[in-house]
C-alpha positions as a printed NumPy array, in Angstrom:
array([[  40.09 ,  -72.086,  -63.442],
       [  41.558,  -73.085,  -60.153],
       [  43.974,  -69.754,  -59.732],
       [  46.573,  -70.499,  -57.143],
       [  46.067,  -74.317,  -57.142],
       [  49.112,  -76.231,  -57.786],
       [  48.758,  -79.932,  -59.276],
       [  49.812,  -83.298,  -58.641],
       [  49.947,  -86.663,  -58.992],
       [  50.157,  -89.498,  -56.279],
       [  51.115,  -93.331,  -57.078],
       [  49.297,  -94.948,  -54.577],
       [  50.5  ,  -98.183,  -54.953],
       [  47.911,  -99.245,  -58.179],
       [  47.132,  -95.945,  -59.572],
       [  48.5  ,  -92.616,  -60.293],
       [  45.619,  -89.99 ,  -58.87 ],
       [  45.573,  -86.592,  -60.312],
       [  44.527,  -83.88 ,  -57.858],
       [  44.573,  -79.893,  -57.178],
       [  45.637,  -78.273,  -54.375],
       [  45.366,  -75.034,  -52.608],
       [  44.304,  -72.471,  -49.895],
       [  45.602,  -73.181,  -45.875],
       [  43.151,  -74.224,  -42.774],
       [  41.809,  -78.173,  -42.231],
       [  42.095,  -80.162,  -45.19 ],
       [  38.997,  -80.84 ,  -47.847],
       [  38.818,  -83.615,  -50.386],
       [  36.469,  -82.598,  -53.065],
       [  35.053,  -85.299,  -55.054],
       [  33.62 ,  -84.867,  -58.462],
       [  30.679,  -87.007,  -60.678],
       [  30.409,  -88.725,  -63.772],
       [  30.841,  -87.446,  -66.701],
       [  33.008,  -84.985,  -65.236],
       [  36.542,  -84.512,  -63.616],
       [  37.862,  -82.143,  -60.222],
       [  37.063,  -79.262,  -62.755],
       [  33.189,  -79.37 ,  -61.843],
       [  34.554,  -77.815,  -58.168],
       [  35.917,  -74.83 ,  -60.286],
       [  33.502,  -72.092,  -58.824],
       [  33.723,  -73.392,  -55.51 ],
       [  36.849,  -74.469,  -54.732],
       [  38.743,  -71.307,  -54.583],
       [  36.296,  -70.   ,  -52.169],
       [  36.372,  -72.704,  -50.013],
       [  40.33 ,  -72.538,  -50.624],
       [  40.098,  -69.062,  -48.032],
       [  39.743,  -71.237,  -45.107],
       [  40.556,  -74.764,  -45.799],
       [  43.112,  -76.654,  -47.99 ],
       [  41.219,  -77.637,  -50.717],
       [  42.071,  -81.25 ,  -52.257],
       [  40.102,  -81.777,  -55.681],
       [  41.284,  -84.971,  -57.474],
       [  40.555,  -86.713,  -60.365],
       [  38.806,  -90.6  ,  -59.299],
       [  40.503,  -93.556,  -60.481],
       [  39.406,  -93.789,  -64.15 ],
       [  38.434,  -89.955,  -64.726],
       [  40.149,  -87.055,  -65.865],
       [  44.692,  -87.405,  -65.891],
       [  43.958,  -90.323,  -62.926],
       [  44.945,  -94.047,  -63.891],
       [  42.789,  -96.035,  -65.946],
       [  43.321,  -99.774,  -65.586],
       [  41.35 , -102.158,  -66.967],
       [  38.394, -103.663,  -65.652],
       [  36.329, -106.742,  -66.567],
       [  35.739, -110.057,  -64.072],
       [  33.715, -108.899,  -61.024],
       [  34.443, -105.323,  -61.635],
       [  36.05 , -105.189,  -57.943],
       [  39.008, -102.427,  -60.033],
       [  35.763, -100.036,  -59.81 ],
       [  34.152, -100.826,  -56.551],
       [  33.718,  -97.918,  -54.572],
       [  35.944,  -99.729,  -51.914],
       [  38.604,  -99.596,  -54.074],
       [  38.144,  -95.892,  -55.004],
       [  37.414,  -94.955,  -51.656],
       [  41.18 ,  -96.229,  -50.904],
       [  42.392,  -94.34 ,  -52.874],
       [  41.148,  -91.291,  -51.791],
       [  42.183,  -92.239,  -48.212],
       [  45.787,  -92.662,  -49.46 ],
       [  45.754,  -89.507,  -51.244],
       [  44.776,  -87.659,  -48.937],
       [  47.286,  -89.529,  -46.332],
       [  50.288,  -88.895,  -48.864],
       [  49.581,  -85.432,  -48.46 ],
       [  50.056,  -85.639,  -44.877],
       [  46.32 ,  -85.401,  -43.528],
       [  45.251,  -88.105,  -41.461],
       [  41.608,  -86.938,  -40.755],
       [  39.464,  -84.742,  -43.337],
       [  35.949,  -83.557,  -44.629],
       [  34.834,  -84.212,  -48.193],
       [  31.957,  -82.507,  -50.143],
       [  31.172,  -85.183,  -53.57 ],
       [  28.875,  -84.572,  -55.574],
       [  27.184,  -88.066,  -57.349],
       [  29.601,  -90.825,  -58.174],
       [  32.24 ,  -89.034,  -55.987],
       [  29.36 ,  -89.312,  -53.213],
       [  29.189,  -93.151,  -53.712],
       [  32.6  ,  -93.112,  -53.016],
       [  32.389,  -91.222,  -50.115],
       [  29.592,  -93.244,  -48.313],
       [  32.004,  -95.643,  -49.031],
       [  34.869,  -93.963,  -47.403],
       [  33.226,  -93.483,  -44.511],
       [  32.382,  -96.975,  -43.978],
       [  35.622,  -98.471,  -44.598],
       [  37.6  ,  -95.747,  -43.284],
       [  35.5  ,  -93.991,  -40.303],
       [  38.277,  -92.816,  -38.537],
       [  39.079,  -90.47 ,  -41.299],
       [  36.231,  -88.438,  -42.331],
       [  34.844,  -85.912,  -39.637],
       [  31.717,  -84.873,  -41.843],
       [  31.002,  -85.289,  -45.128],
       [  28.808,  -83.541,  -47.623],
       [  26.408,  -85.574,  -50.098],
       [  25.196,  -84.24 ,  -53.351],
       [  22.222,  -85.671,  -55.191],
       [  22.502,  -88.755,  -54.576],
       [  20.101,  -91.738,  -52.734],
       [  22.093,  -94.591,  -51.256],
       [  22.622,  -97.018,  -54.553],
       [  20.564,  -99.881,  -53.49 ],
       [  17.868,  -97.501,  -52.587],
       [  17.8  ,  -96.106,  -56.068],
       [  17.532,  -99.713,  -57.749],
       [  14.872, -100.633,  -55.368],
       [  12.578,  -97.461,  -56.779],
       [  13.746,  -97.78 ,  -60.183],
       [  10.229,  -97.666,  -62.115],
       [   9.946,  -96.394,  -65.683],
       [   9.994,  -92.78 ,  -64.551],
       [  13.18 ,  -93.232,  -62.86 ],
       [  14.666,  -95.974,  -65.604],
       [  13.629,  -93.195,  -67.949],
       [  15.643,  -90.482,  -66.308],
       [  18.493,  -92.576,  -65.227],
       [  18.78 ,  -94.788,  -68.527],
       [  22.846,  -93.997,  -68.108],
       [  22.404,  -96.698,  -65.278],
       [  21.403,  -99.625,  -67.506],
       [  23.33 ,  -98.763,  -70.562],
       [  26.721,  -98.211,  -68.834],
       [  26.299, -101.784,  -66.976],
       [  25.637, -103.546,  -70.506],
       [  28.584, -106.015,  -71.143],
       [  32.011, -104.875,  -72.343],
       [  32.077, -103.314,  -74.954],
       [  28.824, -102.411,  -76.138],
       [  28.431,  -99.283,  -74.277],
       [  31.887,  -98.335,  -74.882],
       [  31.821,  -98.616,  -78.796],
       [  28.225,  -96.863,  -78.987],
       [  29.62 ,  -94.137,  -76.842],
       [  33.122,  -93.95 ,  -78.527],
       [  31.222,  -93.263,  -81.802],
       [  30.835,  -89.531,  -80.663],
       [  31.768,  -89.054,  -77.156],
       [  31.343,  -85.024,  -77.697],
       [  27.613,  -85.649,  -78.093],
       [  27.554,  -88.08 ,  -75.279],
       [  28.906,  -85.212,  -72.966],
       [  26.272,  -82.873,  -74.191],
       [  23.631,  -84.923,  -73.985],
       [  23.824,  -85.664,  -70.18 ],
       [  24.993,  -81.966,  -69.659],
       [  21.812,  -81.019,  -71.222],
       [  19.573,  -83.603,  -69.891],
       [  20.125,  -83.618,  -66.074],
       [  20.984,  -79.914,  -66.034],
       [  17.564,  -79.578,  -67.48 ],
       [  19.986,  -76.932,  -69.314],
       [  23.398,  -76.545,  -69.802],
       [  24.09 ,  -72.541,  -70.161],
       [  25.663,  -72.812,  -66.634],
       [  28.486,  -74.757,  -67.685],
       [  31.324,  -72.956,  -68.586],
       [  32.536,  -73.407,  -71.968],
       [  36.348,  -74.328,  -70.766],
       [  34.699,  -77.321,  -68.363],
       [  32.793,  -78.79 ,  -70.872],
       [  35.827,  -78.814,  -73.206],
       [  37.686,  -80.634,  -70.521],
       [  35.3  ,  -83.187,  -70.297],
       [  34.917,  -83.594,  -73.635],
       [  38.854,  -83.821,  -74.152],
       [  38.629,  -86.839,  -71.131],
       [  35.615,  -88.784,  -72.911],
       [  37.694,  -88.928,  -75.9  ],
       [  40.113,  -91.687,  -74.494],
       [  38.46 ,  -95.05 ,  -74.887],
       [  40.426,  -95.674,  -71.529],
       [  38.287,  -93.348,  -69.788],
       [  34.991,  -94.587,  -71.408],
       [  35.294,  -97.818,  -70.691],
       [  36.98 ,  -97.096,  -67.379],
       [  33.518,  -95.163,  -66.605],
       [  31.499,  -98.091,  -68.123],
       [  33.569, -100.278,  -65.179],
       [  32.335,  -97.619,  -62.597],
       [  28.563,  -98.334,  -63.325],
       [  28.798, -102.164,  -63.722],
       [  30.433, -102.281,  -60.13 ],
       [  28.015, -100.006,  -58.393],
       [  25.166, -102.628,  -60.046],
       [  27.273, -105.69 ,  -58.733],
       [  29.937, -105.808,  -56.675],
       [  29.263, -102.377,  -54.857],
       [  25.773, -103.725,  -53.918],
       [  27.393, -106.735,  -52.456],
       [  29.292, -104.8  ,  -50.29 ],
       [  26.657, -102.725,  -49.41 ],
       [  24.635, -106.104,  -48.017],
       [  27.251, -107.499,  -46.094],
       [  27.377, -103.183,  -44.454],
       [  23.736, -103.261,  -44.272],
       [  23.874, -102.39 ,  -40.391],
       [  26.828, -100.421,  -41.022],
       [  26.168,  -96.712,  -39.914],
       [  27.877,  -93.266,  -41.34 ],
       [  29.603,  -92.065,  -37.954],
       [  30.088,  -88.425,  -38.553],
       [  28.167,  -85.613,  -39.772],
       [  26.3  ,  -85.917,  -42.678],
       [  24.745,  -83.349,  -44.749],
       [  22.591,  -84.356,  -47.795],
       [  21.732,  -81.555,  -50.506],
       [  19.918,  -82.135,  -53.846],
       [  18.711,  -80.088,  -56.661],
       [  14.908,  -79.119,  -56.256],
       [  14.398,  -79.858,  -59.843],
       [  16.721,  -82.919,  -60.084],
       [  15.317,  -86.891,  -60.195],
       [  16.383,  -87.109,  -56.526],
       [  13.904,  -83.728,  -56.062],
       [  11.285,  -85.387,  -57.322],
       [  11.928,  -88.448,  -54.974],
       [   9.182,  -88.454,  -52.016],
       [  12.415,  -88.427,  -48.905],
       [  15.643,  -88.387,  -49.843],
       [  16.998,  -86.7  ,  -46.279],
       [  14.669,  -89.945,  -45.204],
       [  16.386,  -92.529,  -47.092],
       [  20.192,  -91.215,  -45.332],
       [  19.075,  -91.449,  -42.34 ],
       [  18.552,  -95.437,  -42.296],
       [  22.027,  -94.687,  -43.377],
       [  23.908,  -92.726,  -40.612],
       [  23.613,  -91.345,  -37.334],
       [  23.444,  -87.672,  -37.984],
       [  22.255,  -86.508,  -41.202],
       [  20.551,  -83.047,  -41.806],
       [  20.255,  -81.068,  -45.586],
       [  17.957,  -80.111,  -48.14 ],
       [  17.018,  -79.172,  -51.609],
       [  18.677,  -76.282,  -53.239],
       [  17.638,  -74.558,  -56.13 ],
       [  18.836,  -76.098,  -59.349],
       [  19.084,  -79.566,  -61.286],
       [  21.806,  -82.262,  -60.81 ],
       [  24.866,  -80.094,  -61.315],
       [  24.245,  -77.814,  -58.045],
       [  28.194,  -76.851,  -57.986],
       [  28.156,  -75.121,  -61.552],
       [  24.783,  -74.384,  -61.563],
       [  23.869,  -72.932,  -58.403],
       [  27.456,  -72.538,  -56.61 ],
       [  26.015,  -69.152,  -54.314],
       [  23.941,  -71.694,  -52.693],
       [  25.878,  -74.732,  -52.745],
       [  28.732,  -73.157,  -51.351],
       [  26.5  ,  -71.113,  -48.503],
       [  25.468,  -74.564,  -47.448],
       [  28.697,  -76.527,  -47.246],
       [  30.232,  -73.448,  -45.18 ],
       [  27.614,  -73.583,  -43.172],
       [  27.902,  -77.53 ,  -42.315],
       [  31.718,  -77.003,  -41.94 ],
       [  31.622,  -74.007,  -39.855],
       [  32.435,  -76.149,  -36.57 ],
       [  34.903,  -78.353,  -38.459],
       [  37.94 ,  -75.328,  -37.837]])
């Protein structure tokens, strides 16, 4: 699925990331979302690969990447935390300044990143996503409804992870099938990946640990940023017909959060990369075309 891509791992001091790597021009972190791994970027990424160098890794706690344990504050899942590791990655690899297109947790972790590590990231690309404390602060029972993954994820160790563990495949089709508002998109050899990944108890309750700090510790962070500003370009897409489409401003709500944001809907639900990639990928080459 990623032809010409070769694979890797980097130790970066407290975990081992996974990541995929290919194509030649300036260098590209591509960040992926829960419950998936870097295979989501599969239709994508070897386009984008023709005229930058494509990095598509794994986060902490997903797919072949480390999975420590969390517990206590949560801090081994902040998105600080993950964000540094992303910034070490891609400094292993030699590149001291890059763009990133993420696509929802991966796009946590990347309004993370460039916060903590502005000097690094000359544009980045959002996907369906509102700032977190935004989202709790409109949670009402439409949006607890749709987002219910929010409140059971964050439930105390290891609820979540036994109810989940009792059929993980079903868990995976489920959300597929429920923010994708259909799931024939997906191609079958994705889907089996995630499925394989969501079998390790490591990696479900590593992903429990990735909700519970975004609904504690992340949002701690986020108040002591809360005059903090994104620095470089920032383009925010969403899915017409996702929960974030159906939000009253979300281009509105980013820019309280940086200096320079433009985007828009696409067509599609949550999973715009494997649902709609034509149009996904027309956008981000559009936003990167002065980033040569």
């Amino acid at each position: 699925m990623f032809e010409g891509f070769a694979s890797g791992s980097i130790d970066t001091g407290e975990v081992a990331i996974h990541y995929r790597i290919g194509g030649s021009g300036p260098p590209l972190l591509l960040l992926h979302g829960y419950p998936q791994t870097h295979l989501m970027w599969h239709k994508i990424a070897p386009p984008l690969a023709e005229r930058f160098t494509v990095v598509a890794p794994d986060l902490r706690g997903y797919g072949a990447s480390s999975k420590p344990a969390g517990g206590g504050d949560h801090a081994t899942y902040s998105k600080r935390a993950m964000a540094a590791d992303q910034a070490a990655v891609m400094q292993a690899l030699g590149f001291d300044r890059f763009a990133v297109v993420a696509h929802d947790r991966g796009a946590r972790v990347t309004h993370r990143l460039c916060l903590d590590h502005a000097e690094r990231v000359v544009r980045a690309t959002l996907i369906d996503i509102l700032p977190t404390a935004t989202m709790y602060g409109l949670t009402d029972k439409a949006i607890a409804t749709a987002y219910f993954h929010w409140f059971f994820l964050i439930q105390r160790a290891d609820l979540p992870e036994r109810l989940i563990g009792g059929d993980p495949d079903f868990w995976i089709d489920t959300l597929l099938g429920a923010w994708g508002r259909r799931s024939d998109f997906f191609a079958p050899e994705a889907v089996a990946e995630y499925k394989r990944a969501f079998r390790d108890p490591a990696a479900i309750h590593a992903t429990c640990e990735d909700y519970r700090a975004a609904a504690g510790i992340d949002l701690e962070h986020d108040r002591a940023d809360a005059e903090a500003r994104v620095r470089c370009p920032l383009q925010i897409l969403w899915g017409a017909d996702s929960v974030v489409g159906r939000l009253p401003d979300p281009l509105g709500a980013w820019l309280d959060k940086a200096v320079d944001v433009t985007g828009g809907p696409l067509p599609g639900g949550h999973f715009l990369a494997e649902q709609s990639p034509q149009e996904t990928l027309a956008a981000v080459r559009s936003f990167l075309d002065s980033y040569r």
